[in-house]
N, CA, C and O atoms as CSV, one atom per row, in Angstrom:
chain,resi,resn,atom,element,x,y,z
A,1,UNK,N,N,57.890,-43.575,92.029
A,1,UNK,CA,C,57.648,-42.708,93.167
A,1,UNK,C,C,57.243,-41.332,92.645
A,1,UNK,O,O,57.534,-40.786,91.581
A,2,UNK,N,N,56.765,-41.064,93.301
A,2,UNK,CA,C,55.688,-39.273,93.109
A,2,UNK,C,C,56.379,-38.585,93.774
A,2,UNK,O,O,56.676,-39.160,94.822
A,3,UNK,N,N,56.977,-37.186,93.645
A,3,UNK,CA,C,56.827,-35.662,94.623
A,3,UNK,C,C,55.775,-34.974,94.435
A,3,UNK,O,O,55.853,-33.786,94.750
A,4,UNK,N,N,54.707,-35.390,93.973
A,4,UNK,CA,C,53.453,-34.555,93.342
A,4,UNK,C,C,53.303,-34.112,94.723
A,4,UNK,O,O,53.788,-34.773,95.642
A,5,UNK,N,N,52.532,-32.821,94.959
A,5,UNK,CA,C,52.240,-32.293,96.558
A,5,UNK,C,C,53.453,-31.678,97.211
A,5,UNK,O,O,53.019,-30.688,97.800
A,6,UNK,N,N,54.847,-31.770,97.418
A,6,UNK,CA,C,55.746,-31.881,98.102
A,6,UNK,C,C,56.223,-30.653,98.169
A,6,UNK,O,O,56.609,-30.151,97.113
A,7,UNK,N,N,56.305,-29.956,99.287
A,7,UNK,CA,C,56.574,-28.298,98.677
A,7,UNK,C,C,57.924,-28.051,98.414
A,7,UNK,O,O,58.405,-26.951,98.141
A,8,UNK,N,N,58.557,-29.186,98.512
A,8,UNK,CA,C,60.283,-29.126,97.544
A,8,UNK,C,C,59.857,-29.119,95.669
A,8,UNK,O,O,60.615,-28.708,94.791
A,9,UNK,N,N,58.587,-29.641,95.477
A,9,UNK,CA,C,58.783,-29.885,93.739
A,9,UNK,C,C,58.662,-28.633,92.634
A,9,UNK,O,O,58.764,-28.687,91.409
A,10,UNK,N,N,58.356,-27.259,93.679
A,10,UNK,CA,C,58.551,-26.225,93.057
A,10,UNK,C,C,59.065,-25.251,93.837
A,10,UNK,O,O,58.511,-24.153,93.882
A,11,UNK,N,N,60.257,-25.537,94.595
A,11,UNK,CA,C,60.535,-24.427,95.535
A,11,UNK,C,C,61.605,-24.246,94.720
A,11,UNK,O,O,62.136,-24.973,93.881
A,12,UNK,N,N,61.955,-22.543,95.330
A,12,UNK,CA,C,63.082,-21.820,94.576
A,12,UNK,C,C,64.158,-22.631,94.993
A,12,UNK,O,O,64.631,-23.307,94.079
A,13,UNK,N,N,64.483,-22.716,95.669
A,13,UNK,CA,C,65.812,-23.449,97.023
A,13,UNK,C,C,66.431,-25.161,96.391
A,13,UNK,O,O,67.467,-25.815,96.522
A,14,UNK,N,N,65.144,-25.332,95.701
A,14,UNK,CA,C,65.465,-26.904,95.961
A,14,UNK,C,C,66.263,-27.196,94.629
A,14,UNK,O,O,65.785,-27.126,93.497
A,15,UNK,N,N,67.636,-27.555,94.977
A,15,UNK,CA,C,68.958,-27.985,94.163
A,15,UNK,C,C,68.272,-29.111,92.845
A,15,UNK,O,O,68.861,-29.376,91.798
A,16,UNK,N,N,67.417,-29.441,93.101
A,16,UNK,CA,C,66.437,-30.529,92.444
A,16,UNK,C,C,65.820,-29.951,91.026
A,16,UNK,O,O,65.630,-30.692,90.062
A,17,UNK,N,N,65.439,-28.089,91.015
A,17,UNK,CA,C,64.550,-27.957,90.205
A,17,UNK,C,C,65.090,-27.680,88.763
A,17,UNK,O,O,66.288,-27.595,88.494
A,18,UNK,N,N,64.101,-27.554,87.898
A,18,UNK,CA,C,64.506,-27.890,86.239
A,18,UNK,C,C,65.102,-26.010,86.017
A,18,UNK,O,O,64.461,-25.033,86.404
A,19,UNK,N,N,66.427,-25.977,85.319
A,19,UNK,CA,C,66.722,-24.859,85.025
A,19,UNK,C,C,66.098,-23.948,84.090
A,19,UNK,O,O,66.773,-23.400,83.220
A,20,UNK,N,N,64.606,-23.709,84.233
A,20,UNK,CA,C,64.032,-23.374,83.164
A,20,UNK,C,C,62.971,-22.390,83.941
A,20,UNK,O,O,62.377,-21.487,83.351
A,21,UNK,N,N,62.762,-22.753,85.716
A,21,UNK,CA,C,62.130,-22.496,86.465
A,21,UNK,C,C,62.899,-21.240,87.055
A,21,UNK,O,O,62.153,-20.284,87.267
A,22,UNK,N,N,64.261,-21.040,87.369
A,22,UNK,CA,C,64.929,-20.012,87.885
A,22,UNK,C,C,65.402,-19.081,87.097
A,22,UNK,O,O,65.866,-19.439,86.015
A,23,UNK,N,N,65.396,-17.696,87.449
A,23,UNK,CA,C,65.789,-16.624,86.702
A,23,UNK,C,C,67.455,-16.458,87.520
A,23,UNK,O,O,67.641,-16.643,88.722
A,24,UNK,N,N,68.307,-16.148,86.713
A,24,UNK,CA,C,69.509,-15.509,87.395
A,24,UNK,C,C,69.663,-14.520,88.397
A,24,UNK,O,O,69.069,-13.445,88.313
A,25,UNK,N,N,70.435,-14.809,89.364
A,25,UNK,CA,C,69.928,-14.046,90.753
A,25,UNK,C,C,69.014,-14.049,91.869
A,25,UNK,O,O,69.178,-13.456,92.935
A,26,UNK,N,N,67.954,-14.832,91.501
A,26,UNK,CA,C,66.948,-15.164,92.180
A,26,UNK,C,C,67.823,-15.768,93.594
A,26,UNK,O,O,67.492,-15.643,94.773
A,27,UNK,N,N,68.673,-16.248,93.198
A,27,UNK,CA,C,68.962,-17.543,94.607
A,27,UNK,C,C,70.766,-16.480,94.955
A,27,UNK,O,O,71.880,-16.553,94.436
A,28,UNK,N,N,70.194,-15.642,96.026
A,28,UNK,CA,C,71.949,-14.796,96.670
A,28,UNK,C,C,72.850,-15.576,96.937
A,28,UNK,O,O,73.953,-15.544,96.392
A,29,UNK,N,N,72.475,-16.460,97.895
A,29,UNK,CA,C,73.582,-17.268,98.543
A,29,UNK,C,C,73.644,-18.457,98.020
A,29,UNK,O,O,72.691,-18.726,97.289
A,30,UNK,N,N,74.724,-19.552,98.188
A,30,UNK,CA,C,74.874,-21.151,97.600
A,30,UNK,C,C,74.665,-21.687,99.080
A,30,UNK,O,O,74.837,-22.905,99.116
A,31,UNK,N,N,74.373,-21.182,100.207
A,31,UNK,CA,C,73.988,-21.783,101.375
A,31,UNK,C,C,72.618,-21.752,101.914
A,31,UNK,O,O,72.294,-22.095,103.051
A,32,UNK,N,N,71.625,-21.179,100.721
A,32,UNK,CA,C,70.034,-21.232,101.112
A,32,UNK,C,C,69.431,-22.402,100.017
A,32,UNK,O,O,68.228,-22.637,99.907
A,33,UNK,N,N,70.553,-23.121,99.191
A,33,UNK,CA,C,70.137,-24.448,98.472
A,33,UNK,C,C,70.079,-25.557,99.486
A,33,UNK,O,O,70.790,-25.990,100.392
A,34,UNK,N,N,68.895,-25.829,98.922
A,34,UNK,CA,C,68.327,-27.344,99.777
A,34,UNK,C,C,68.454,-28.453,99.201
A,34,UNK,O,O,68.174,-28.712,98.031
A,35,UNK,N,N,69.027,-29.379,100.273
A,35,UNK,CA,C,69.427,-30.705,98.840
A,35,UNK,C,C,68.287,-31.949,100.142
A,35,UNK,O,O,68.616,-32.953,100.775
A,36,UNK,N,N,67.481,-31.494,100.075
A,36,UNK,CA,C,66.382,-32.548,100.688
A,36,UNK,C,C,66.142,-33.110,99.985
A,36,UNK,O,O,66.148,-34.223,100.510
A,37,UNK,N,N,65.767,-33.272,98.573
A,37,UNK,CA,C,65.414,-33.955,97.663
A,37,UNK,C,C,66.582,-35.292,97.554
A,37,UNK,O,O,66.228,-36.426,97.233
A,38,UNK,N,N,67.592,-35.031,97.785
A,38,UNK,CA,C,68.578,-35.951,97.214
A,38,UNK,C,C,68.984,-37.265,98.146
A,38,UNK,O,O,69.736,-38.203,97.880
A,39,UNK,N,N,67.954,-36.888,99.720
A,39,UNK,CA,C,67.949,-37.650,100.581
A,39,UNK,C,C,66.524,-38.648,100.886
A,39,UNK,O,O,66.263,-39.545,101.688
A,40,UNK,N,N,65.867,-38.027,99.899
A,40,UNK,CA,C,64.388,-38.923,99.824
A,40,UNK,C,C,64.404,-40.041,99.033
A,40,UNK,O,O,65.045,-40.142,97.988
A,41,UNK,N,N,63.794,-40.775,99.458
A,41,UNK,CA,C,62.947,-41.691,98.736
A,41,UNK,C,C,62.263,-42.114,97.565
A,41,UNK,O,O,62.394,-43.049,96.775
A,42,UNK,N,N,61.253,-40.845,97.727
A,42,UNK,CA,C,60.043,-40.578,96.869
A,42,UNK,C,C,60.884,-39.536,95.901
A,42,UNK,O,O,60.012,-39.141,95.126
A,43,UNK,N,N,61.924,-38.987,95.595
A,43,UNK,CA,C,62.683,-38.743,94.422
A,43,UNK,C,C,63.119,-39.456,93.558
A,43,UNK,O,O,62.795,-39.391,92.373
A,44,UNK,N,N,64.136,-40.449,94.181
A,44,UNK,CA,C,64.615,-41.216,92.995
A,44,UNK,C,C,64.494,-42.888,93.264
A,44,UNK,O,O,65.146,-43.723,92.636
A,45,UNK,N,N,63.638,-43.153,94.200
A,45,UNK,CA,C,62.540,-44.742,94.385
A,45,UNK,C,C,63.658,-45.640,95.417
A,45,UNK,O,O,63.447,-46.786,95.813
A,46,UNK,N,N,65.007,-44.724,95.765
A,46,UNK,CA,C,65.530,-45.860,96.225
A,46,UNK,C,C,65.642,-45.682,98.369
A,46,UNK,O,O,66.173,-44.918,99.175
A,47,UNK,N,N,64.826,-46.847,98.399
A,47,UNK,CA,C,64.105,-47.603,99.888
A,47,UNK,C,C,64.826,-47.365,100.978
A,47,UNK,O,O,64.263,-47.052,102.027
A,48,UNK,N,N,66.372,-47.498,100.874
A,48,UNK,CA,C,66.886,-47.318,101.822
A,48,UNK,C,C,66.842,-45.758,102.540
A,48,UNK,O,O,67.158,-45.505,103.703
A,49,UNK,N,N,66.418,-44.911,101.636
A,49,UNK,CA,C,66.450,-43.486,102.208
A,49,UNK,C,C,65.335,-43.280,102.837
A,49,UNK,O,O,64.348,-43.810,102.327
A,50,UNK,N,N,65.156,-42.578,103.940
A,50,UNK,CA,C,63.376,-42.257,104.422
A,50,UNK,C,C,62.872,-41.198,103.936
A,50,UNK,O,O,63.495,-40.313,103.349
A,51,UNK,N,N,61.610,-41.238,104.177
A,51,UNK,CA,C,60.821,-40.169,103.042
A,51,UNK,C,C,61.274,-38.914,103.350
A,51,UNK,O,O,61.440,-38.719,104.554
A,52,UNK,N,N,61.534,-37.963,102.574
A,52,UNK,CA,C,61.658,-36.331,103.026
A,52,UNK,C,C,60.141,-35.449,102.479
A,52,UNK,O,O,59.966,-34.231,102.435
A,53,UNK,N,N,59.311,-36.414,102.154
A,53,UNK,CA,C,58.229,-35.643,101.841
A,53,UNK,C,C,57.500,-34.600,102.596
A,53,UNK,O,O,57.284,-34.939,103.760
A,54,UNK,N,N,57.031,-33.357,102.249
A,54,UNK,CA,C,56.952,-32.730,102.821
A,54,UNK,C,C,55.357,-31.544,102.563
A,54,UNK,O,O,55.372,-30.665,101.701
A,55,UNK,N,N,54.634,-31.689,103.108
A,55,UNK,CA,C,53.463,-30.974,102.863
A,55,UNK,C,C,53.799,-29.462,102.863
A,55,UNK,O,O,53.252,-28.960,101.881
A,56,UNK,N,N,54.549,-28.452,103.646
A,56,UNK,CA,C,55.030,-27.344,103.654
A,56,UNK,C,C,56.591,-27.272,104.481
A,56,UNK,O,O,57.355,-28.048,105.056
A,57,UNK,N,N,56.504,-25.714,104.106
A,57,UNK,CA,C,58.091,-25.885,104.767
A,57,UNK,C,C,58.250,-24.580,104.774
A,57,UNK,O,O,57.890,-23.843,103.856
A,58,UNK,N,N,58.838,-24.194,105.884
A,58,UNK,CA,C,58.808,-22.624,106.266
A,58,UNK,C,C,60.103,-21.658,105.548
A,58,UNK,O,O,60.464,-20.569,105.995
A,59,UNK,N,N,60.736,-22.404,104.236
A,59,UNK,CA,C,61.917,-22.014,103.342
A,59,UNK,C,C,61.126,-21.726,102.217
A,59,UNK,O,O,61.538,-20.887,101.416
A,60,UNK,N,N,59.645,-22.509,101.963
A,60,UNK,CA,C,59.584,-22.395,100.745
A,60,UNK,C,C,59.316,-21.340,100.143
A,60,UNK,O,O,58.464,-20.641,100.692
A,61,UNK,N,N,59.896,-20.841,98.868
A,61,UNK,CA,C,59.284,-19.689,97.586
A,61,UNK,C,C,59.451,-20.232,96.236
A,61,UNK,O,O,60.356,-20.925,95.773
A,62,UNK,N,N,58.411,-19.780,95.719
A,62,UNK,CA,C,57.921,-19.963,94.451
A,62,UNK,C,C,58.985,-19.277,93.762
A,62,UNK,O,O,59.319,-18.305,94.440
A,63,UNK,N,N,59.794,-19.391,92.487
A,63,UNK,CA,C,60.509,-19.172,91.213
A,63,UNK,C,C,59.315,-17.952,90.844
A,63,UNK,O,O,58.107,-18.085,91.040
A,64,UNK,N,N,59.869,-16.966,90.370
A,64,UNK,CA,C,59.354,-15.838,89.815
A,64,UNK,C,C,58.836,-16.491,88.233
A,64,UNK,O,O,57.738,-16.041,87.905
A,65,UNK,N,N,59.339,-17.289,87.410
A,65,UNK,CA,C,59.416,-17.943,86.102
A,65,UNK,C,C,57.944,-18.831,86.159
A,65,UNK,O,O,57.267,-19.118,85.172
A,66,UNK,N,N,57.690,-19.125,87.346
A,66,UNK,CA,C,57.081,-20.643,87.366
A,66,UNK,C,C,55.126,-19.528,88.132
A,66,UNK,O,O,53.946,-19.636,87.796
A,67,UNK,N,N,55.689,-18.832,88.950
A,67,UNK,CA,C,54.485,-17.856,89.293
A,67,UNK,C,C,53.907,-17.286,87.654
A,67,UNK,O,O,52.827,-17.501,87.104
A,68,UNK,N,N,55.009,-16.557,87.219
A,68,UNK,CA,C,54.416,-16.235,86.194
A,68,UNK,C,C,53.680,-17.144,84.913
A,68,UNK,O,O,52.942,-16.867,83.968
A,69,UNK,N,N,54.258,-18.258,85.397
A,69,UNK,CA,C,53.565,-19.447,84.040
A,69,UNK,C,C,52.837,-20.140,84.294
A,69,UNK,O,O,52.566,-21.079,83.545
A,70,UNK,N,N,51.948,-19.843,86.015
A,70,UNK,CA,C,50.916,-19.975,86.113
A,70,UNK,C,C,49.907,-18.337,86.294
A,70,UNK,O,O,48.767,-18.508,86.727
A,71,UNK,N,N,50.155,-17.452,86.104
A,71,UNK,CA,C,49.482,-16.514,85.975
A,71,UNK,C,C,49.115,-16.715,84.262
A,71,UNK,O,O,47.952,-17.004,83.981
A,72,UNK,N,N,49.828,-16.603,83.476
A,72,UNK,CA,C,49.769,-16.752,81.991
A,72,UNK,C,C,48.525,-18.123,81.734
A,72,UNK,O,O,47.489,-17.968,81.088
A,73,UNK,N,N,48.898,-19.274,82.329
A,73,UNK,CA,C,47.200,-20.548,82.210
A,73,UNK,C,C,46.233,-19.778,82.898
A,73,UNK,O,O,45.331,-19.463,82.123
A,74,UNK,N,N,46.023,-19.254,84.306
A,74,UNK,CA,C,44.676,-18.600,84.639
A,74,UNK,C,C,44.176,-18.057,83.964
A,74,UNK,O,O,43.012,-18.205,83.592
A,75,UNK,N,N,44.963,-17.268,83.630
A,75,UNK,CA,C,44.554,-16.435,82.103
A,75,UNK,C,C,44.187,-16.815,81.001
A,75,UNK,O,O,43.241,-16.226,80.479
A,76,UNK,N,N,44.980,-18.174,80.156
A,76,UNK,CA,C,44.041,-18.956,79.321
A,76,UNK,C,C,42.867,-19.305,79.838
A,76,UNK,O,O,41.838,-19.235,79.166
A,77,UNK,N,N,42.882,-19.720,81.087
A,77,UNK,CA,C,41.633,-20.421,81.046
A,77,UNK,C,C,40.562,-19.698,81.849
A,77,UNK,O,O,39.519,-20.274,82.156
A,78,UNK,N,N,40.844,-18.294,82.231
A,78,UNK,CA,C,39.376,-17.464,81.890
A,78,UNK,C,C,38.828,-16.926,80.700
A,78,UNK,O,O,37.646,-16.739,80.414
A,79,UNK,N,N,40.104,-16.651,79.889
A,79,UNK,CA,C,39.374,-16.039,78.554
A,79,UNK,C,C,38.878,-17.560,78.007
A,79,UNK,O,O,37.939,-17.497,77.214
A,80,UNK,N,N,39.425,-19.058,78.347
A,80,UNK,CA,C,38.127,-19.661,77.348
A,80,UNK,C,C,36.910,-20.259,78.222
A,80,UNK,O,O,36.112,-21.162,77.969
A,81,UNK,N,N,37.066,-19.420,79.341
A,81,UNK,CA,C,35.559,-20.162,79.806
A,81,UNK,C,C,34.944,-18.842,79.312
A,81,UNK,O,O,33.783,-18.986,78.927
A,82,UNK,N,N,35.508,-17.389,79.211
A,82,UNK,CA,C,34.689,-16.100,78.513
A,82,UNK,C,C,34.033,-16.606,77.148
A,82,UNK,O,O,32.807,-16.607,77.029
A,83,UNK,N,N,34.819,-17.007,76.187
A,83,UNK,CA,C,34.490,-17.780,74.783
A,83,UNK,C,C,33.568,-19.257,75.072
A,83,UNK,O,O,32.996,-19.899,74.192
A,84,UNK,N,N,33.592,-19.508,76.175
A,84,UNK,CA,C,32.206,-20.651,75.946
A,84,UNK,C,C,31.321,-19.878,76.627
A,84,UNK,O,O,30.270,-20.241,76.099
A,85,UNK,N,N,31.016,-19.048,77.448
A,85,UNK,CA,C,30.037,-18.303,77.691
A,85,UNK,C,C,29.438,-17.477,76.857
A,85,UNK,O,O,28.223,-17.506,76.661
A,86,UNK,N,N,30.276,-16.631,76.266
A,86,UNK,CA,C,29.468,-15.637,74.879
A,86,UNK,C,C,29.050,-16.574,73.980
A,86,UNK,O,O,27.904,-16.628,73.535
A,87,UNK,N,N,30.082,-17.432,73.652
A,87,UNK,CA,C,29.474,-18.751,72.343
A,87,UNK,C,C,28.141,-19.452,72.649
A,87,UNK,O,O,27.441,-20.031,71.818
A,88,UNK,N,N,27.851,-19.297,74.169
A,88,UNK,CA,C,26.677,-20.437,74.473
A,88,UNK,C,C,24.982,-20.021,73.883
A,88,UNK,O,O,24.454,-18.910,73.890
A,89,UNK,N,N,24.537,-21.041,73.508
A,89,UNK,CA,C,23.528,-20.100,72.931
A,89,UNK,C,C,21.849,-21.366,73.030
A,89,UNK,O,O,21.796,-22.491,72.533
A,90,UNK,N,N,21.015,-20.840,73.611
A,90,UNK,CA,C,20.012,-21.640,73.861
A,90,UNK,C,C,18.902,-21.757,73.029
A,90,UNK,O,O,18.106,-20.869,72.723
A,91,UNK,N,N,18.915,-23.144,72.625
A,91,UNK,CA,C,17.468,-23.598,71.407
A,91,UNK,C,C,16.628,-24.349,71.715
A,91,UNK,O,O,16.436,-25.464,72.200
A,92,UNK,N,N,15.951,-23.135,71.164
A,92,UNK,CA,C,14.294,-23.199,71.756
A,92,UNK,C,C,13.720,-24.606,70.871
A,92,UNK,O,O,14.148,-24.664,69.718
A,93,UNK,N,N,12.919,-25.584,71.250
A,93,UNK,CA,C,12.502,-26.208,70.541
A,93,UNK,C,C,11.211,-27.456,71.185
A,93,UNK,O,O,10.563,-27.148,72.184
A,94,UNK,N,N,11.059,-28.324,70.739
A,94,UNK,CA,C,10.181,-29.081,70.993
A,94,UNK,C,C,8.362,-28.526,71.008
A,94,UNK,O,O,7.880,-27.529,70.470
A,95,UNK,N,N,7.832,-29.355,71.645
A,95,UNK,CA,C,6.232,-28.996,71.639
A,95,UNK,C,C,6.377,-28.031,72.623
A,95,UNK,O,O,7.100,-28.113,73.616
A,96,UNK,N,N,5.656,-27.112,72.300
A,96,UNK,CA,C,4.796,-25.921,73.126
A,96,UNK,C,C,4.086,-25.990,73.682
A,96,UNK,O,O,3.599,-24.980,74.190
């Protein structure tokens, strides 16, 4: 089973996420944790639960850890489309 899409698979809230994603403090209360995940399906494959999948959700926020470690790839990956652009270089050739 997939949560790929699910706006629980990177929300701050969700009791589910990898401790690597939250900074200390981020989360005030122990009563704004969401344990939706633990009632789905499509978490841990087992049938009897119904899906909690979820396209959005009016709780969700992004981890300050996880914003920033996608600001840090945009950033790889403009400076290397900058380095295949300066690198690109056009040869002239064939019949005239």
């Amino acid at each position: 089973m997939s949560c790929y899409g699910c706006a629980c698979d990177h929300c701050l809230y969700n009791a589910e996420l990898e401790a690597w994603y939250i900074t200390p403090g981020e989360v005030q209360n122990a009563e704004d944790i969401c344990f939706c995940c633990d009632e789905c399906k499509h978490y841990d494959g087992d049938f009897s639960k119904r899906s909690q999948w979820r396209p959005d959700c009016p709780r969700h926020k992004f981890p300050e850890k996880y914003l920033e470690m996608q600001r840090i790839v945009e950033q790889r990956r403009a400076r290397a489309a900058e380095t295949r652009r300066r690198n690109f270089q056009i040869i002239k050739g064939g019949k005239p």
